[in-house]
C-alpha positions as CSV (number, residue, x, y, z in Angstrom):
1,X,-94.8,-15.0,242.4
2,X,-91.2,-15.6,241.4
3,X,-91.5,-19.6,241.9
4,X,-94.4,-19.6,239.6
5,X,-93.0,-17.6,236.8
6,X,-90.5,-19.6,237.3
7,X,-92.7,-22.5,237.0
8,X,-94.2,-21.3,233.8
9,X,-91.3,-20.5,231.5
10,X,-90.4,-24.5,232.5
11,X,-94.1,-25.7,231.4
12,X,-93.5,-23.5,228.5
13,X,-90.5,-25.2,227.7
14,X,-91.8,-28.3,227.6
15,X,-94.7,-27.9,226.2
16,X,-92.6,-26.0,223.0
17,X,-90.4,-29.0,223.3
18,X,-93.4,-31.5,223.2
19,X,-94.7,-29.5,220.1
20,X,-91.2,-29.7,218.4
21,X,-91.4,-33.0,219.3
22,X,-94.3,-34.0,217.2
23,X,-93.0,-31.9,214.5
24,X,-89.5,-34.0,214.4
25,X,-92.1,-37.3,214.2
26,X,-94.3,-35.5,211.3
27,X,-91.3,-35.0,209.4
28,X,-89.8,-38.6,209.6
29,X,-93.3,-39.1,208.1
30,X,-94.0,-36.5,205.2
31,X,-91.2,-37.9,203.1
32,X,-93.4,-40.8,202.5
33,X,-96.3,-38.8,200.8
34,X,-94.0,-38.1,198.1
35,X,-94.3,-39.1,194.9
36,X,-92.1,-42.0,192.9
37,X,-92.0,-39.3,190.0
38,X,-91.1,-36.2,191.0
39,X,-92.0,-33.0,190.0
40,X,-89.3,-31.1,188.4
41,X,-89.1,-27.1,190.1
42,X,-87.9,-24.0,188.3
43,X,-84.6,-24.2,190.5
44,X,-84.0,-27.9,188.6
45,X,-84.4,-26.0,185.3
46,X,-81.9,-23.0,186.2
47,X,-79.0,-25.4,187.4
48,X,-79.8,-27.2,183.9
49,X,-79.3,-23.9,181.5
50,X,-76.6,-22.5,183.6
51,X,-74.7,-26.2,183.3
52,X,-75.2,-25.9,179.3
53,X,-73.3,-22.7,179.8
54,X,-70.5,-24.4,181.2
55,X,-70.5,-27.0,178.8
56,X,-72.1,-30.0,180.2
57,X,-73.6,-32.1,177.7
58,X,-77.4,-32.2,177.9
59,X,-77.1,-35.8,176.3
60,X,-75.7,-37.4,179.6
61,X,-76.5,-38.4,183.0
62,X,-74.2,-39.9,185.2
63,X,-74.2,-42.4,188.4
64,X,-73.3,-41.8,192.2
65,X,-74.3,-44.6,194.3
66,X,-73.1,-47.8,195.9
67,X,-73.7,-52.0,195.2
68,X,-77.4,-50.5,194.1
69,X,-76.2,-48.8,191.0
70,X,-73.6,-51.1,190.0
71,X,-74.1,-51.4,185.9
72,X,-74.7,-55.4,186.3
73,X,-78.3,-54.8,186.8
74,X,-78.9,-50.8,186.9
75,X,-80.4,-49.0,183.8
76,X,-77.6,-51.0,181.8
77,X,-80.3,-53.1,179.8
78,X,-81.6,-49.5,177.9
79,X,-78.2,-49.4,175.9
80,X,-78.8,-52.9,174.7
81,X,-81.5,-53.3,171.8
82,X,-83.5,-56.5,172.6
83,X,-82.2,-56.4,176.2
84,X,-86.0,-55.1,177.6
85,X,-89.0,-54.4,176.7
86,X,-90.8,-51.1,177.4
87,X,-94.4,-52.7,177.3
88,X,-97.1,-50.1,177.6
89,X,-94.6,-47.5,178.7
90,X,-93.0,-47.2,174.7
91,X,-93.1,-43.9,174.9
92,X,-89.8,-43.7,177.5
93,X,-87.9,-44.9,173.9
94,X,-87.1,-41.1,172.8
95,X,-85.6,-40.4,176.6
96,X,-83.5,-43.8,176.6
97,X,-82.5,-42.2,172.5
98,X,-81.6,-39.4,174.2
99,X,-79.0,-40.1,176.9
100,X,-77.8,-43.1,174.7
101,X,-74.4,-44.2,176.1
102,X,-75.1,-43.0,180.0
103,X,-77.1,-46.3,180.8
104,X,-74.0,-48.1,180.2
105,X,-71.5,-46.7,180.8
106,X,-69.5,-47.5,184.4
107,X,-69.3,-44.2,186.7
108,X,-66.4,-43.3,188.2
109,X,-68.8,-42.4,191.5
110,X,-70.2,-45.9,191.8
111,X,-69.1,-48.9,193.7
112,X,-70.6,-51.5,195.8
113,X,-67.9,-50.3,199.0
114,X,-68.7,-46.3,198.9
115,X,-71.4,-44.6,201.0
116,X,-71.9,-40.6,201.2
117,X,-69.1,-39.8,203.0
118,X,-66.3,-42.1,200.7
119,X,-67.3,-40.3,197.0
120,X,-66.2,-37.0,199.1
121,X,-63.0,-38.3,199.5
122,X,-60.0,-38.5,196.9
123,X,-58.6,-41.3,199.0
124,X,-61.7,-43.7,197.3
125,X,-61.2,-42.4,194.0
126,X,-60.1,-44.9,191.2
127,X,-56.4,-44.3,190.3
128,X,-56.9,-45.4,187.0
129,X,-59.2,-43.1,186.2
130,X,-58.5,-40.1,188.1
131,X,-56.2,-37.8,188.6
132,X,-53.8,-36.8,191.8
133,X,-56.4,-35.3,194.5
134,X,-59.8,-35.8,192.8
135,X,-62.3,-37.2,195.0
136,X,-64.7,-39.6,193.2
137,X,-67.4,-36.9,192.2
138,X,-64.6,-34.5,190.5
139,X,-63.7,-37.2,188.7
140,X,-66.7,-38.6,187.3
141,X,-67.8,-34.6,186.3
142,X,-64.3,-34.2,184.5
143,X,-64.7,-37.6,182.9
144,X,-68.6,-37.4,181.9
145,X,-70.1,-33.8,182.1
146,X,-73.4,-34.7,182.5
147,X,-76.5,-32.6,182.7
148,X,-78.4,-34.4,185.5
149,X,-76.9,-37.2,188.3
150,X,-78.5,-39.9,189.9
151,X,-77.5,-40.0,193.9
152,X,-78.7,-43.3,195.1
153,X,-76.9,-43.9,198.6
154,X,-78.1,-47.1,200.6
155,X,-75.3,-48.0,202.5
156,X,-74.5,-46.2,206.1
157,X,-72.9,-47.5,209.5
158,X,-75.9,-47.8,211.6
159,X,-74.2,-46.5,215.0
160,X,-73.6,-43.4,212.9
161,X,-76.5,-40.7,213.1
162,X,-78.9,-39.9,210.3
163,X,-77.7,-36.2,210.8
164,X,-74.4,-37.3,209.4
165,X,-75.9,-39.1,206.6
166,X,-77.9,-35.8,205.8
167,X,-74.6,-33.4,205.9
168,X,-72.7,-35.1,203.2
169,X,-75.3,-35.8,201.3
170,X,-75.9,-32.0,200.9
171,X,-72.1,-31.9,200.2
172,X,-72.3,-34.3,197.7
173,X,-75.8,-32.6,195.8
174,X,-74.2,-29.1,196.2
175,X,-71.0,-30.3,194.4
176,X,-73.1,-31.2,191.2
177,X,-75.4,-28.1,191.7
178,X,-72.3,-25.9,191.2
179,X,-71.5,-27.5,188.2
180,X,-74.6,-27.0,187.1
181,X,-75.4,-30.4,187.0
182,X,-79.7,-31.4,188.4
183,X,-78.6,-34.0,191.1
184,X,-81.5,-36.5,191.5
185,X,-81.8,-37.8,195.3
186,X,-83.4,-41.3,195.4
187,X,-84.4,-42.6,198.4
188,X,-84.1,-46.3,199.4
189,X,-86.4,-49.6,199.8
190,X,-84.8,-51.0,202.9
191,X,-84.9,-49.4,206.8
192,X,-82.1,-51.1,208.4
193,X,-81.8,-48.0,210.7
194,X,-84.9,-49.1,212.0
195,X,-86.7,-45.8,211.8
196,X,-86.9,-44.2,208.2
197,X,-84.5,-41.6,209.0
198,X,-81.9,-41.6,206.2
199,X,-84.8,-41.8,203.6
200,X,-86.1,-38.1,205.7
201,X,-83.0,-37.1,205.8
202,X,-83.0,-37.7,201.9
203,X,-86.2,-35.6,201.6
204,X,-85.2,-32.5,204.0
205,X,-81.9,-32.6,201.7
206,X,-84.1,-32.4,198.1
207,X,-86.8,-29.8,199.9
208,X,-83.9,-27.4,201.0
209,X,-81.6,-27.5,198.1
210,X,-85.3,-27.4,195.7
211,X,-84.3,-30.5,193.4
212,X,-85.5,-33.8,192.5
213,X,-86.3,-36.4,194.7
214,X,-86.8,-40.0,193.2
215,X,-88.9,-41.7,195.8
216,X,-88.0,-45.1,195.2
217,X,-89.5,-46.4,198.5
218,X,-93.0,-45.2,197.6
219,X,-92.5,-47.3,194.3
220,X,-91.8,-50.5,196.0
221,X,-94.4,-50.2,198.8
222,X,-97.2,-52.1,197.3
223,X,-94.4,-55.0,196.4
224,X,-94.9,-58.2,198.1
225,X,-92.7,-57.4,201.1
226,X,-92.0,-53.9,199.4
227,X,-89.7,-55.3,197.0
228,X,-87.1,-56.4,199.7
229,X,-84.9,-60.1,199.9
230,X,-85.5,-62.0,203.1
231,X,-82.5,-60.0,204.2
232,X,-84.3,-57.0,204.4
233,X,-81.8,-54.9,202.2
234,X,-81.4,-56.3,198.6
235,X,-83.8,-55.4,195.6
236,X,-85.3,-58.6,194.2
237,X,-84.2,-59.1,190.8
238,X,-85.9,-59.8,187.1
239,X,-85.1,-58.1,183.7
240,X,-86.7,-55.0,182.7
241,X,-89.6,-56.5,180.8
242,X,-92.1,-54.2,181.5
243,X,-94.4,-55.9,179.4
244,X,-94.8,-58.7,182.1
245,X,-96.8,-58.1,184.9
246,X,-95.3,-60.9,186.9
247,X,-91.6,-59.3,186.3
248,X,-93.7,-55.7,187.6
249,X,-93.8,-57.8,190.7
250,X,-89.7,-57.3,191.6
251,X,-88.2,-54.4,192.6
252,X,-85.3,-54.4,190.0
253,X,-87.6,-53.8,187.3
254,X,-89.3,-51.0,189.0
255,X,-86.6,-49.5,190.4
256,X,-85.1,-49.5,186.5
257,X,-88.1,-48.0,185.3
258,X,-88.9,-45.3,187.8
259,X,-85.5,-44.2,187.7
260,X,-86.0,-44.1,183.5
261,X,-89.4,-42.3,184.4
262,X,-87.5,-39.2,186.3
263,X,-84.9,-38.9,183.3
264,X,-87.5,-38.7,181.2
265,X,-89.6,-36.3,183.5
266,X,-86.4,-34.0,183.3
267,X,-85.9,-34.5,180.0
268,X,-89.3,-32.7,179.3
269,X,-89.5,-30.4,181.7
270,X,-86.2,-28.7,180.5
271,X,-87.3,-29.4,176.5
272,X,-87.8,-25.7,175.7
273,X,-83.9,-25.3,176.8
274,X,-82.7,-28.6,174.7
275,X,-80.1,-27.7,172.1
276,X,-80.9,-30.0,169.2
């Protein structure tokens, strides 16, 4: 009788492990149902008033990211008059009005060699712009004092684990969160890990912490080969003319206007707080 109780706590086990299993797989999946836009909860909107507190400005956004939010081709155009075209979507024009100056400007969290781990780090951090033991996140918040950040991360060693990825991620989002700053977690249009996980790991991170998540790989999906170069990684570029279809057909414009599309989705959403 022993041997078979024994017998049945191990088919337990693996049965419960099976089941966990298939729930690991079914989350490596749900991020995908998410929207481009995201919906904007009440814990976005209580970071937001409790940053005006502080003193951030609720007319700026800043930048973290790597060579996919360099200000060459990212959001840049919106500070420039004549430089794009809104199209059919005209009625973004108040939100680029509103955080004139941030589309523009060079972040001191951005640059085509850091990943989620570097911006932690004070070692990465521009010496000409910050000071003696500032990591790269302190220093664009000192610099900038924004109301809402943009955390676009594509670049991670591949022999490195997703769960690694995901740990400073939430490091980096709960930095901004206790400076009252909304962080904005975009996901990414390549899979060079091969399975999805970093874009999951993206989504667990934005479901735990209850903040946006700008699902840039949903955008792209219907893309000819979702929006991706022949190298499987790079955005295909065009300006953002939005009032082309055939420029709608490259992921630079759409990444440029989905990304204007959650600014302005915050923007509303915390309107009844907006200082004049």
């Amino acid at each position: 009788m022993r041997r078979l109780t024994g017998f049945v706590v191990l088919a337990a086990a693996l049965v419960f492990s099976g089941a966990a299993g298939a729930q690991d797989a079914a989350d490596l999946e749900s991020w995908k149902e998410l929207p481009a836009i995201p919906a904007i909860s009440d814990t976005a909107r209580e970071i937001y008033r409790r940053g005006l507190e502080l003193g951030n400005n609720p007319h700026a956004f800043s930048k973290v990211g790597d060579c996919q939010n360099v200000t060459s081709y990212f959001l840049t155009d919106f500070d420039e008059p004549g430089q794009y075209d809104l199209g059919e979507y005209a009625a973004l024009q108040n939100t680029i009005d509103h955080f004139a100056g941030s589309w523009s400007r060079e972040s001191a969290a951005v640059n085509p060699g850091y990943n989620v781990a570097s911006v932690l780090s004070p070692m990465w951090a521009d010496p000409e712009l910050c000071r003696k033991g500032e990591n790269p996140l302190a220093c664009e918040y000192r610099l900038h004092q924004p109301s809402f950040v943009i955390i676009s991360m594509e670049t991670w060693w591949s022999a490195r684990p997703a769960a690694e990825y995901e740990g400073y991620l939430r490091q980096v989002a709960e930095y901004w969160i206790e400076h009252g700053v909304v962080p904005v977690l975009g996901t990414k249009a390549d899979n060079l890990e091969g399975d999805h996980s970093i874009n999951a790991a993206i989504a667990r991170v934005g479901q735990e912490l209850d903040i946006p998540v700008w699902n840039f790989w949903a955008a792209v999906q219907p893309l000819p080969n979702a929006g991706l170069s022949e190298d499987g990684f790079h955005l295909v570029y065009a300006r953002p003319f939005f009032n082309d279809p055939a420029l709608l057909q490259s992921s630079w414009p759409v990444r440029n206007l989905t990304a204007l599309q959650t600014l302005d989705a915050l923007l509303k959403a915390v309107s009844e707080e907006q200082p004049g």
